[in-house]
C-alpha positions in Angstrom: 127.9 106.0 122.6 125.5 105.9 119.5 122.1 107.8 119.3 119.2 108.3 117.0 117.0 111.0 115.7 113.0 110.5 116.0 111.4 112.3 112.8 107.7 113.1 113.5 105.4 113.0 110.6 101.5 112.9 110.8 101.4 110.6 114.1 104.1 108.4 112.6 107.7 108.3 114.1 110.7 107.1 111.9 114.0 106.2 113.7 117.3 108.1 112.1 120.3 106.4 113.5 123.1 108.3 113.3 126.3 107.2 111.7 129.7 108.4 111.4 131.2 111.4 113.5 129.2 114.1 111.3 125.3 114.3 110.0 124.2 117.2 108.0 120.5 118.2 108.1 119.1 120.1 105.2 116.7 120.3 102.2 120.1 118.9 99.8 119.8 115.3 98.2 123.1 115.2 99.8 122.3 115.4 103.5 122.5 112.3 105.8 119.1 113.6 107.1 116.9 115.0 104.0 114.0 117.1 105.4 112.2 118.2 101.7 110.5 121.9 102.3 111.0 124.6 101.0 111.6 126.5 104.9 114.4 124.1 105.2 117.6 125.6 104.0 119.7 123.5 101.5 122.5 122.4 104.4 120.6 123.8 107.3 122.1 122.0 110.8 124.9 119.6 111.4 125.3 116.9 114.3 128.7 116.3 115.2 130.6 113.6 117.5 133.3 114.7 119.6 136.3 113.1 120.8 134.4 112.4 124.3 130.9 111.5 122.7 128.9 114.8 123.3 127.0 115.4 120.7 126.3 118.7 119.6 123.9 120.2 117.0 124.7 123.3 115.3 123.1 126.0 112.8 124.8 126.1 109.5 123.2 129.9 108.8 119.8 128.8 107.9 116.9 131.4 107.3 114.9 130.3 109.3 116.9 129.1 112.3 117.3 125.9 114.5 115.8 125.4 117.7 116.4 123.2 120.5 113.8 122.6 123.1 112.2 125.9 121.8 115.3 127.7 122.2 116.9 129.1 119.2 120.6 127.7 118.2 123.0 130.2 118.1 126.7 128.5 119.4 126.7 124.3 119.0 124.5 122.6 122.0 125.2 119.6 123.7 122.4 117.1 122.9 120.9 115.4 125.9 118.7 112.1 125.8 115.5 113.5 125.0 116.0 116.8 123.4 113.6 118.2 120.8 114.5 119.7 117.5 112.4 121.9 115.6 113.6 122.8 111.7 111.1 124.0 109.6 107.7 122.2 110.3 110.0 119.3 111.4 110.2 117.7 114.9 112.9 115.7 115.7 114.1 114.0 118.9 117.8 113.4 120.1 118.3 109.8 121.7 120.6 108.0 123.1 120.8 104.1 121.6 120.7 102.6 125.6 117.8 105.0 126.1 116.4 103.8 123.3 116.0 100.3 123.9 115.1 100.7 128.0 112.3 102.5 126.5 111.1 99.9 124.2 111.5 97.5 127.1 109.6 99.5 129.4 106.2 100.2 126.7 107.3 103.8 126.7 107.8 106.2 124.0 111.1 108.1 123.2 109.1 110.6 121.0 105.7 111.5 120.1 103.9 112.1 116.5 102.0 115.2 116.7 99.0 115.7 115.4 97.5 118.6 114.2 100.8 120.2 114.4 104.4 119.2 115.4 104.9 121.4 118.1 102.0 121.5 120.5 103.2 118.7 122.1 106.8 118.2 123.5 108.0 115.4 126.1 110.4 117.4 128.9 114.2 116.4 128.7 115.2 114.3 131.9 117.4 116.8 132.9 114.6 119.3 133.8 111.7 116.9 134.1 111.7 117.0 138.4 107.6 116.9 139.1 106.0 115.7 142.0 103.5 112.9 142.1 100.9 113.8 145.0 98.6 111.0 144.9 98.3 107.7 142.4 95.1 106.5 142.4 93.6 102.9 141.4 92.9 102.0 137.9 89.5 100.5 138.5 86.5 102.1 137.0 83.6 101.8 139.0 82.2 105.1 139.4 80.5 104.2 143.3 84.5 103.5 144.2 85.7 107.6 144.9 83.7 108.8 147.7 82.4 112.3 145.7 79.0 113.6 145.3 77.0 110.9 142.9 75.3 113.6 141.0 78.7 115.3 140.1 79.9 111.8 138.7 76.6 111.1 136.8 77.0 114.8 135.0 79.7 114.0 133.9 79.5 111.2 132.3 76.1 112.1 131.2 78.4 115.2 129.4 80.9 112.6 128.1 79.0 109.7 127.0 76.9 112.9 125.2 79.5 114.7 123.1 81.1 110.7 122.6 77.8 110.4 121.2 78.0 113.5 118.7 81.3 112.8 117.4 81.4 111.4 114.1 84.7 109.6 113.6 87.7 108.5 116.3 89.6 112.5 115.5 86.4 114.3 116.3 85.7 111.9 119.6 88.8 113.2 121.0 88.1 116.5 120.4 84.8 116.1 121.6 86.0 114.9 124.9 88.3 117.3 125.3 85.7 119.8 124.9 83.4 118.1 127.6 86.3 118.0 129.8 87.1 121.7 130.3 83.2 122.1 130.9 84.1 120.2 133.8 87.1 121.2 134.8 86.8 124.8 135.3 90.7 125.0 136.4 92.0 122.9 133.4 94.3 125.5 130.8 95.6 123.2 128.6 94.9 119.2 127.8 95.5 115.8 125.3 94.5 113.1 124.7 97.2 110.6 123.5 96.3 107.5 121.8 98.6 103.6 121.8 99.7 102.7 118.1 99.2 99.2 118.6 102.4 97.7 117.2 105.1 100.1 118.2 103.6 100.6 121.6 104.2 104.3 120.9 102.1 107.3 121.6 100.8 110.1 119.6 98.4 112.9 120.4 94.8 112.3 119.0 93.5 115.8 120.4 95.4 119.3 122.1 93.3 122.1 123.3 93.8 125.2 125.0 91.4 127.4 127.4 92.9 130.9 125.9 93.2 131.4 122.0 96.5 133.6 123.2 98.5 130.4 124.7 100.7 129.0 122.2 103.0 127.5 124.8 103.8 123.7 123.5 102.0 121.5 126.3 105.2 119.8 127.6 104.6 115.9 129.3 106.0 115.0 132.2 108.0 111.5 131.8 107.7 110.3 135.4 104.2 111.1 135.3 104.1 109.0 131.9 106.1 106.3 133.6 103.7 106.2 136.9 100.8 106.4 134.4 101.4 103.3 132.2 103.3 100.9 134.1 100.9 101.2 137.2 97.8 101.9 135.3 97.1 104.5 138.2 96.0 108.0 137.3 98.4 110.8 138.8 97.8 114.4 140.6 101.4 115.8 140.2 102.8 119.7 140.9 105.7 120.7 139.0 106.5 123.3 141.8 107.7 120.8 144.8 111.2 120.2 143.4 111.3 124.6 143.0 113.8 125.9 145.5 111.9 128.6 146.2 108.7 125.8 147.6 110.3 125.8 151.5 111.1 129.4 151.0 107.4 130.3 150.4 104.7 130.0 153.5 101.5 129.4 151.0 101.6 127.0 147.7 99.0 129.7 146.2 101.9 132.5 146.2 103.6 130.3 143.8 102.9 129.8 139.7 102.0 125.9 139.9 102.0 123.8 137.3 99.5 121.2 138.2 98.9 118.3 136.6 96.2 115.3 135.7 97.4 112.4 133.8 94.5 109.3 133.6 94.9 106.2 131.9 92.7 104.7 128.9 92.3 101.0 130.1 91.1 98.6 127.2 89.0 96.0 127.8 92.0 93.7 128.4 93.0 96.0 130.9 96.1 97.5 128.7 96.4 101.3 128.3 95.5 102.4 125.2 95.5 106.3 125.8 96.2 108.7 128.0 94.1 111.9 129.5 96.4 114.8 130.1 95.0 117.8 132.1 97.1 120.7 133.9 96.7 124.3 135.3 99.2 127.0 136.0 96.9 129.4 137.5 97.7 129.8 141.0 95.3 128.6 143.8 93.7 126.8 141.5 95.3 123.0 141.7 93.6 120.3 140.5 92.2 117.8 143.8 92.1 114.1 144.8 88.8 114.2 143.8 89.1 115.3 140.6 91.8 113.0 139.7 89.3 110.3 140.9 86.7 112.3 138.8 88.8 111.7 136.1 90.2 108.1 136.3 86.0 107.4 135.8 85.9 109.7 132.9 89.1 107.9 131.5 87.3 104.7 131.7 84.1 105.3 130.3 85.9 107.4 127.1 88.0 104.5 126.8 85.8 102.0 126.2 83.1 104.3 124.3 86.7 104.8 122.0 87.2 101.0 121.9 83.7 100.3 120.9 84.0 102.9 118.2 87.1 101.5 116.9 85.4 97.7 116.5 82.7 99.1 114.9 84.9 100.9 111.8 87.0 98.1 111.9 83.7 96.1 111.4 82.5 98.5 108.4 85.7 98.5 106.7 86.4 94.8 106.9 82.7 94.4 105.2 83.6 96.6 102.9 87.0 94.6 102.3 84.5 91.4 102.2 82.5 93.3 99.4 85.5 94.4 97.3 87.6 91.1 97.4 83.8 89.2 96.0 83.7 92.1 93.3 88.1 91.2 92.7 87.2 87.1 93.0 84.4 88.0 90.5 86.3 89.7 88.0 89.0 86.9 88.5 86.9 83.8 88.1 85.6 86.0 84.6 89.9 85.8 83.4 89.4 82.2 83.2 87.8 80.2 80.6 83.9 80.2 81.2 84.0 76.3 80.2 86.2 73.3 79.6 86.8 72.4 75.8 84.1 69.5 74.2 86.6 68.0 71.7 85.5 64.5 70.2 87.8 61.8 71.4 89.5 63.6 74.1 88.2 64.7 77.6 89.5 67.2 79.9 89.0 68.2 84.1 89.7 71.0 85.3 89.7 72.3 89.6 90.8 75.6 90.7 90.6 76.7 94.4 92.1 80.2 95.9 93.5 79.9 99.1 92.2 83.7 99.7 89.3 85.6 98.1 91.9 85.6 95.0 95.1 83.8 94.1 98.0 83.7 92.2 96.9 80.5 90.3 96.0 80.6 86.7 94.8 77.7 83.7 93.4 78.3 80.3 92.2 76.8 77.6 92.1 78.8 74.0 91.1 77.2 71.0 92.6 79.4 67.8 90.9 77.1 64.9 89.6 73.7 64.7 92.7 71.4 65.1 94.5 73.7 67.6 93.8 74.0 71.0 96.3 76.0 73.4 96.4 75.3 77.5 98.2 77.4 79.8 99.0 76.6 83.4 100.5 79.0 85.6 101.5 80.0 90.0 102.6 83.2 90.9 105.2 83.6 93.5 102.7 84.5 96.8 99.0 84.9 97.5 96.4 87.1 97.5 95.6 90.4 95.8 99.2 91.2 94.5 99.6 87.6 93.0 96.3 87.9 91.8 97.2 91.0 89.6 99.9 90.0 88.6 98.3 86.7 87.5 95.9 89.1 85.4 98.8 90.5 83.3 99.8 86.5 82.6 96.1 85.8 80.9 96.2 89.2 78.6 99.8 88.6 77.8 98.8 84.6 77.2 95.7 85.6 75.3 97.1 88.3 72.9 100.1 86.5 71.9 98.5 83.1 71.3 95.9 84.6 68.6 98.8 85.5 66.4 101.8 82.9 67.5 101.6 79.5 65.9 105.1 78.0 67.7 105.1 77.5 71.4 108.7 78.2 72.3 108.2 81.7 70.2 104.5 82.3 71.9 106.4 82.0 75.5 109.4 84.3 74.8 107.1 86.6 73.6 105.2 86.7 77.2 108.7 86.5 79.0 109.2 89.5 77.1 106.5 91.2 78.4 106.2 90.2 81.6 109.7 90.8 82.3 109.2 94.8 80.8 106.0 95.0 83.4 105.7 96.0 86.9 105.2 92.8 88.5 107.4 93.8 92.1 110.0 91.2 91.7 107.1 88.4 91.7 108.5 85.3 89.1 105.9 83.3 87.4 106.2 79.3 87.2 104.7 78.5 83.9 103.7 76.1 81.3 102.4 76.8 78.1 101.0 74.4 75.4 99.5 73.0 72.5 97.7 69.8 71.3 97.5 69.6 67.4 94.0 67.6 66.7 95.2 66.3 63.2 98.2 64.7 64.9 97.2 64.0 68.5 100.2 66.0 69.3 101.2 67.7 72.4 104.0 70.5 72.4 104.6 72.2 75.3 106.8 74.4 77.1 108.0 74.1 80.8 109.1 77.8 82.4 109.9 76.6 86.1 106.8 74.7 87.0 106.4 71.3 88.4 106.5 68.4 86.1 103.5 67.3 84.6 102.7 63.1 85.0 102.0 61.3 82.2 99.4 58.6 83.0 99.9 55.8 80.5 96.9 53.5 79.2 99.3 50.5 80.9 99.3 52.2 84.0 102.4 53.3 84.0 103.5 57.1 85.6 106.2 59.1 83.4 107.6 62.3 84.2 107.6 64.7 80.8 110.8 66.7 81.2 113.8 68.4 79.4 117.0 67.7 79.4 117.6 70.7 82.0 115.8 72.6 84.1 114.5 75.9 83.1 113.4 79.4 84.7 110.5 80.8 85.6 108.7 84.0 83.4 109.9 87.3 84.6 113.5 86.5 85.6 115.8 86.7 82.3 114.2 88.6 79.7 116.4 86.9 77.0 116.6 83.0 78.3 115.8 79.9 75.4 113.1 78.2 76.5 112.6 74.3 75.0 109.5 72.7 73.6 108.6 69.4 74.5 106.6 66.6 72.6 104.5 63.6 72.8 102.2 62.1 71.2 99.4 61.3 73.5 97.7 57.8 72.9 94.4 56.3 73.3 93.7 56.1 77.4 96.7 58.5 78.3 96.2 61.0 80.6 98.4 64.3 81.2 97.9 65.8 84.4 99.5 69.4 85.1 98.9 70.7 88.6 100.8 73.9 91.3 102.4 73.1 94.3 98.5 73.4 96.1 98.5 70.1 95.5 101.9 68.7 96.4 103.0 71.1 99.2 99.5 70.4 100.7 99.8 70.2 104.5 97.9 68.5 107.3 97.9 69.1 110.9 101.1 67.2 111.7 102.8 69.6 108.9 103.8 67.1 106.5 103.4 67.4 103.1 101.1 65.7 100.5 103.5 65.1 98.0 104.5 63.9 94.4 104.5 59.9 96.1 101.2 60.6 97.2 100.7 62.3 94.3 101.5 59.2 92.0 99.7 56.2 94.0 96.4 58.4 94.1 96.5 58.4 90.3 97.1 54.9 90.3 94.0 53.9 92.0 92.2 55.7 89.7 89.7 54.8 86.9 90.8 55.4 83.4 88.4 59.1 82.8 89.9 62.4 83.3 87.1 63.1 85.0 87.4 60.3 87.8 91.2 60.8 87.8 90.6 64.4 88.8 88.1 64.1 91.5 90.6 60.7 92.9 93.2 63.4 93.6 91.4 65.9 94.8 89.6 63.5 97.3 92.9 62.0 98.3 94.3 65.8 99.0 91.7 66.9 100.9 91.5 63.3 102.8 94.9 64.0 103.9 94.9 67.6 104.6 92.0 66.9 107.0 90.6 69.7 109.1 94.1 71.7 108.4 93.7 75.2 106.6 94.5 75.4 103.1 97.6 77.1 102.7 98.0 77.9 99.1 95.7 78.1 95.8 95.2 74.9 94.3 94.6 74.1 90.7 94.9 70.9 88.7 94.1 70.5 84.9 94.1 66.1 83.3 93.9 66.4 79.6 93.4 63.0 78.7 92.3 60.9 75.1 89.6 58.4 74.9 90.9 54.8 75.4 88.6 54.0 71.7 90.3 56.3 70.0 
């Protein structure tokens, strides 16, 4: 048999599979399971595997003790399914693997975050989890459904949809309805509200309260009521007491201490539960009624979707305020590159630079140093979005200072490997090109670090590919790796075209791919200008992409000479 350990932290739980036939538990770097405070003792509990698969958990003479289901360790203890440990201001719970996975199957949680602390809240081990489910009712939420006095139902919503109304954030709604709750249900001692995460499918308490300051009793959940509650929808009067022995021994309920219990559903507006309303008494002769589950189950509704409306409307706030940040981050991207193209006599250049996102990982330049010498720079960062973005930032400060005080290309892009490589850019690599055209000379040295080819579109209409001998690596992935420069001379009416793989790996809706072929016969359609070359290709991508998305940023640069020249 294998098993786990569910760590609670903040409404977040964090799944500790356990390995070998021992785990120690302690504040040491050395422990399996490292649980950093300073009530944790340095090798505080160990979980051993016997010969016949019984786990067992037992105190290593900690200061401040361990404690099973609230119950201090003193000999080992047999771990069951289910079990809660407490260490320090640690919760964490025991499960079995197979347990485990039914659980996911079912939508239901093996453990709980707890919020505001770790142990107001505990789920009941199967072993002693025996309550009684009195009556299920329906999951609709019409209020004129339950047959109960209208003006009870309309206070009480009137009260709910009132302190909903009061509550300033989704924490402070839960308490607030919690509040309204025991205002309306005299005979309620203790209650919570647990809320869905949306992608475990796990549940965590948004809100615990307690009628009597004195009651620190941990609010313990009922797992068949969970059950009943979630996969039926239905809302649930249960008594704990009906499985007691002594409940055909007594002749009236009321001599008895009942536990009874409330448990509504939260239904969504696609009819999924996305919280839960937990309610229970233990005063005797005072157990909750078919009516007031019913009462409930409308209560449940209408604080579900008052919680659903409030939870589109920050979700709308903070996605404008996303809008308005990535404009500002575009902004102060569009400012890295150059404000305009270079006007050099004789030559002409074009220039197109589209982000997939708000901002990309694409980057050009164009950096004159004195009047003969004009340096470009192309460059695609591995991914999309605001990391490529920043790291395509550090590319145009590293390109910019070394540039100013470099004259050779192959020693300007070391330089900037250097850098980037020594620079937090998370494992991101950097395809690259980096060059120069010498005005005197109408020469054009360049260096390729990774990137795709650049085309060299001859005056005879003719489509070379300006390569080294080998292949070379992108920036960022050997610090100390020779790049190689390479020349031409570029002649009246030739065009050099450098572009990212936005324009090749273009995609339409049948998912094929734009191209280097494509690539190559839209160039050859096209008029001699740089200008008209670049808009041919962009046309002819877009033409073929159709009403597809754009899947990556897309930038293209033509440097091209004047066929007079």
């Amino acid at each position: 048999m294998s098993a786990s350990l569910f760590l609670q932290n903040n409404g977040n739980s964090s799944r500790l599979e356990i390995k070998g036939k021992q785990v120690t538990l302690g504040r040491h770097p050395d422990c399996e399971v490292c649980l950093k405070s300073n009530t944790v003792s340095r090798y505080h509990a160990r979980i051993t595997v016997g010969k016949d698969e019984q786990y067992r958990l037992e105190d290593l003479g900690s200061g401040n003790g361990t404690f099973v289901n609230n119950t201090l360790v003193k000999d080992p203890v047999a771990l069951q399914s289910g079990d809660q440990i407490s260490i320090g201001p640690f919760l964490l719970e025991f499960s079995s693997d197979a347990e485990y996975e039914n659980s996911q199957h079912e939508g239901l949680l093996t453990s709980y975050g707890l919020i505001p602390s770790l142990k107001n809240v505990s789920v009941r081990p199967p072993a002693v989890d025996k309550p009684t489910i009195l009556r299920a009712s329906g999951t609709t939420t019409d209020i004129d459904q339950y047959q109960i006095k209208p003006e009870i139902k309309l206070k009480a919503i009137l009260e709910i949809s009132r302190t909903i109304a009061s509550a300033t954030d989704l924490d402070s709604m839960a308490e607030k309805v919690l509040e309204g709750l025991f205002h309306i249900f005299p005979a309620a001692d203790r209650g919570c509200i647990l809320l869905r995460d949306r992608e475990n499918l796990r549940f965590f308490p948004k809100a615990i309260r307690h009628r009597r300051d004195n009651d620190h009793e941990a609010l313990q959940l009922s797992r068949t009521v969970l059950k009943a509650v979630t996969d039926n929808k239905t809302g649930v009067l249960s008594a704990d007491a009906a499985n007691d022995e002594r409940f055909e021994k007594s002749e009236s309920v009321s001599t008895l201490t009942i536990r009874s219990i409330l448990c509504a559903p939260m239904l969504g507006r696609d009819g999924g539960v996305i919280g839960i309303i937990n309610l229970d008494t233990q005063l005797a002769g005072q157990m909750f009624s078919e009516d007031d589950l019913e009462l409930l189950m409308v209560i449940a509704g209408q604080a579900a979707l008052s919680y659903e409306s409030a939870r589109l409307m920050i979700s709308h706030v903070e996605k404008q305020r996303y809008d308005n940040e990535m404009e500002i981050a575009a902004r102060v991207q569009r400012g890295l590159l150059p404000e305009k193209i270079p006007q050099i006599p004789g030559y002409e250049f074009f220039v197109s630079y589209e982000a997939a996102r708000a901002v990309g990982g694409d980057y050009y330049d164009f950096i004159q140093t004195d009047d003969s010498l004009i340096w470009f720079a192309l460059g695609d960062v591995a991914g999309k979005g605001v990391p490529a973005s920043l790291v395509m930032s550090r590319v145009c400060s590293a390109v910019r200072s070394t540039v100013e005080f470099v004259t050779d290309v192959t020693d300007a892009v070391h330089r900037i490997n250097h850098h980037i490589d020594e620079s937090a850019h998370d494992g991101r690599f950097i395809t690259f090109i980096l060059g120069q055209i010498d005005l005197t000379q109408n020469l054009i040295s360049f260096v390729n670090a990774g990137h795709l080819v650049p085309l060299l579109f001859e005056a005879n209409g003719m489509i070379t590919e300006l390569t080294a001998d080998s292949p070379s690596v992108p920036l960022g992935v050997m610090e100390d790796y020779e790049y190689k420069t390479i020349q031409h001379r570029l002649k009246p009416g030739e065009r050099l075209i450098l572009f990212t793989d936005g324009v090749t790996e273009a995609m339409n809706l049948e998912r094929e791919q734009f191209g280097i072929e494509r690539l190559k016969a839209a160039i050859r359609k096209s008029p001699a200008g740089s200008s008209e070359l670049g808009s041919r290709i962009l046309r002819a991508v877009k033409k073929f992409v159709g009403q597809n998305e754009q899947y990556d940023d897309l930038t293209l640069v033509v440097i091209g000479r004047d066929p007079a020249q």
